[in-house]
N, C-alpha and C positions, 0 to 999 in steps of 0.2 A: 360466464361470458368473457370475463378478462384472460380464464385458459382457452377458451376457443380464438380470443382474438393475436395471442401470445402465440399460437401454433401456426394462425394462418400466415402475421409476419415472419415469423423463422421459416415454415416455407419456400416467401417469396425470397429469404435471405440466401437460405441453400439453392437457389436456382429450378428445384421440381416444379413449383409455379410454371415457369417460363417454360420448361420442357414440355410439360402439360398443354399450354397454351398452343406452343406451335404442333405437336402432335392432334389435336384437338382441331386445330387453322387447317391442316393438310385434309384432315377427313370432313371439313366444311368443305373445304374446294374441291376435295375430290370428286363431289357429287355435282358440281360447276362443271368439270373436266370432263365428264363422263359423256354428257350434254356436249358439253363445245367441241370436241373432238373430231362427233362425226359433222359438225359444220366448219370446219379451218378455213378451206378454202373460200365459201360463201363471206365467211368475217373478213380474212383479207383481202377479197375482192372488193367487196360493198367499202372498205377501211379504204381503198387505193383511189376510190371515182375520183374524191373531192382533192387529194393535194393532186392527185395527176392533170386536172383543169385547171388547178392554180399553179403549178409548175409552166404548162403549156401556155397559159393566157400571161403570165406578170413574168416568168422566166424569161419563155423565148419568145414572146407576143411582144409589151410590153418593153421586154428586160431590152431586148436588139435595138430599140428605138430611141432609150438612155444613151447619153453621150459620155453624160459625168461614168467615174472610175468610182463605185460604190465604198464605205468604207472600212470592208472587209471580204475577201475575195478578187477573183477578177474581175468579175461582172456579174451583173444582175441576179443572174438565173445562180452561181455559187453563193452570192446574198442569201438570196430565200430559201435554197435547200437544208439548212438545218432548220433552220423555221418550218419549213414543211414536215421536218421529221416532228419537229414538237406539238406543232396541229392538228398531226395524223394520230399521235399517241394520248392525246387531250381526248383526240374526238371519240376515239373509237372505246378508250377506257371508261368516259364517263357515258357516251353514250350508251353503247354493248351493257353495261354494268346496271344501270339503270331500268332498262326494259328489260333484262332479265328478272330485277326482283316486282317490277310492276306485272309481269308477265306471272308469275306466281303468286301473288299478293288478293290481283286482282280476275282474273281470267284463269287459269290451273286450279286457284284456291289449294297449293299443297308447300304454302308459305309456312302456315300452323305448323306443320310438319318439323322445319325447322328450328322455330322456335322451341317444338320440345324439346329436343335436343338435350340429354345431359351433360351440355358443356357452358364454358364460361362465355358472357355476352362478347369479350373481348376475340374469342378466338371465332364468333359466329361474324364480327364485323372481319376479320383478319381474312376467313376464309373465302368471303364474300368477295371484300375487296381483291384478296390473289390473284381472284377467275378474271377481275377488269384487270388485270395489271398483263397478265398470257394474253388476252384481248387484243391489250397496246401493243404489246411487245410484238406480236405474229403482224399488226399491218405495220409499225415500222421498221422493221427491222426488212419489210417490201420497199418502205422508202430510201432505209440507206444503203439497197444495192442499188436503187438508182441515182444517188444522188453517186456511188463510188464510182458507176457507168460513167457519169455525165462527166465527172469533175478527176477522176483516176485517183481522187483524194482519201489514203486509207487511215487519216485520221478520224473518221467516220466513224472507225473502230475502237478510237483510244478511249483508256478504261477510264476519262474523268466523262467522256461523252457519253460510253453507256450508262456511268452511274448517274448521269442527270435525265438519263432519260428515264432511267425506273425510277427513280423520285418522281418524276412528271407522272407517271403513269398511276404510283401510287397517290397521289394526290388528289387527281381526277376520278380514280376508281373510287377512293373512298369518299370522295362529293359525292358520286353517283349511288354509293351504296345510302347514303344518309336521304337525298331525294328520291330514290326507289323506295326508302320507310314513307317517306311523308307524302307522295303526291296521291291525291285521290282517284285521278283518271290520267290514261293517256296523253289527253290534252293538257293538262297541269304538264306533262312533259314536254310537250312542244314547248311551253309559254314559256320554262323555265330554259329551256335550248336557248329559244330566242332573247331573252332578254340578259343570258349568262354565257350563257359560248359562244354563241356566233357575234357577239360583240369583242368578246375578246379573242375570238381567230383574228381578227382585224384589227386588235389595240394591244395586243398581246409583243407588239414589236417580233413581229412575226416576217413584214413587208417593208420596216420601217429600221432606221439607226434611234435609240429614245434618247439618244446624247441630243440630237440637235433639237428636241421639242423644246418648247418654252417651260419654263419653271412649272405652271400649274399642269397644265397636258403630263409635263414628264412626272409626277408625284401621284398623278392618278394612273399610267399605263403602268409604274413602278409598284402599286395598290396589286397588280394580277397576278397569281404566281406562273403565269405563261411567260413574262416578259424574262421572268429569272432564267426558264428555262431555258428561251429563242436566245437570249443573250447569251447564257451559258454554252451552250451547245454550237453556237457560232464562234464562241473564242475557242474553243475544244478543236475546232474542225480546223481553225485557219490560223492562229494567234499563235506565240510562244508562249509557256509555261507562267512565265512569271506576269504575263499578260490577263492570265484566267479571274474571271472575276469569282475569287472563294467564298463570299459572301451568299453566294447562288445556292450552297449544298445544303447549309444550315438552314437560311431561309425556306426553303421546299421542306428539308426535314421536318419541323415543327410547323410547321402548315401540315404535314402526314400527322406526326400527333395527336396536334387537336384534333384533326378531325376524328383520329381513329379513339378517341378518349370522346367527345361526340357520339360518334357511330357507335358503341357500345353501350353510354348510356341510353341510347335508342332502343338498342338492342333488348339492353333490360327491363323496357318501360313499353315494348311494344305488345299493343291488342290488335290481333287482326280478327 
């Protein structure tokens, strides 16, 4: 026992663990891929309905009707388009992500399947999560050409914006993958939609500056890892460098952890 336990940490020391892992990650997601592929279009369509109504309604509905000078952008409608990018990668990672493994779990029945798998629980949640993160990534990456249309603003591109928004993506994908273990029906997915994302589309500081809430308000929209992201991703797009709140990277990092240190022990303990 103590030489088997002796081999497996010098393993994880020389790094074949880790190799192992992601090689292992790629061939869970590949069978995600294989699947999403021929539907791209379908995802980023269905991914575009909801920020494109919330662009249209609180942008230039809404935004034209503001007098106030909002407190980052020109107006209204550059306010809310990084927020919309983070709404749209929220939604579509943890949703897409989720009804895929209920979709298997419970209706296919070729969940088992997976689980036999000789690989490690870590790179079966790694793989899982991947396919919501392509997910995110294919409908916003639809939002911020329109947000570069609307605003000719190509900081949309810079590399602290994209890296928060695959952190956002990872974060949501692997919620999604842990509630695609656990919910019993379809409907347990609604309930959990509504009482967990679509609250926080709208608390997530997505619509809103969380500087000006009052102390209690602002310590609870500060509790969601969307508000890191709308914040982040709006100093990225408009702010100077030394403006960025760094605080944002780490915080989503280790929100991905745990969960992904979660989602594996799921992994390991799942009967379906």
């Amino acid at each position: 026992m103590v030489a088997q336990s002796s081999f497996f940490v010098g393993q994880i020391l020389k790094g074949s663990f880790w190799r192992n892992i992601l090689a292992d990650s790629f061939t869970v997601f590949w069978g995600d891929w294989l699947d999403l592929r021929v539907r791209i279009t379908q995802v980023i369509a269905s991914g575009l309905v909801s920020p494109l109504i919330y662009i249209i309604a609180f942008g230039l509905g809404l935004g034209s009707a503001l007098a106030a000078k909002p407190p980052v952008g020109e107006n209204y409608l550059q306010f809310i388009l990084p927020g919309m990018v983070a709404l749209s990668s929220m939604t579509i990672s943890f949703g897409g992500t989720t009804f895929s493994i209920c979709g298997e779990r419970l209706y296919s029945k070729t969940f088992e399947e997976i689980l036999l798998l000789p690989v490690h629980p870590i790179a079966l949640f790694l793989g899982k999560m991947m396919a919501g993160v392509v997910r995110g990534l294919m409908t916003s990456v639809s939002v911020i050409l329109i947000a570069v249309l609307f605003t000719g603003n190509w900081h949309f591109l810079h590399p602290l914006f994209l890296l928060l928004l695959l952190l956002n993506c990872a974060v949501f994908a692997g919620l999604g993958v842990i509630v695609g273990l656990n919910v019993k029906s379809l409907e347990g997915v609604g309930l959990l939609n509504n009482f967990l994302i679509v609250p926080m589309s709208f608390l997530g500081a997505t619509f809103f500056d969380p500087k000006t809430l009052p102390i209690v308000m602002k310590a609870i929209v500060y509790m969601l890892p969307l508000t890191y992201t709308s914040t982040g991703l709006r100093a990225a797009a408009y702010l100077p460098i030394n403006e960025f709140p760094w605080y944002s990277i780490p915080v989503l990092l280790i929100i991905a952890i745990v969960l992904c240190g979660i989602g594996a022990y799921q992994f390991a303990h799942q009967q379906d």
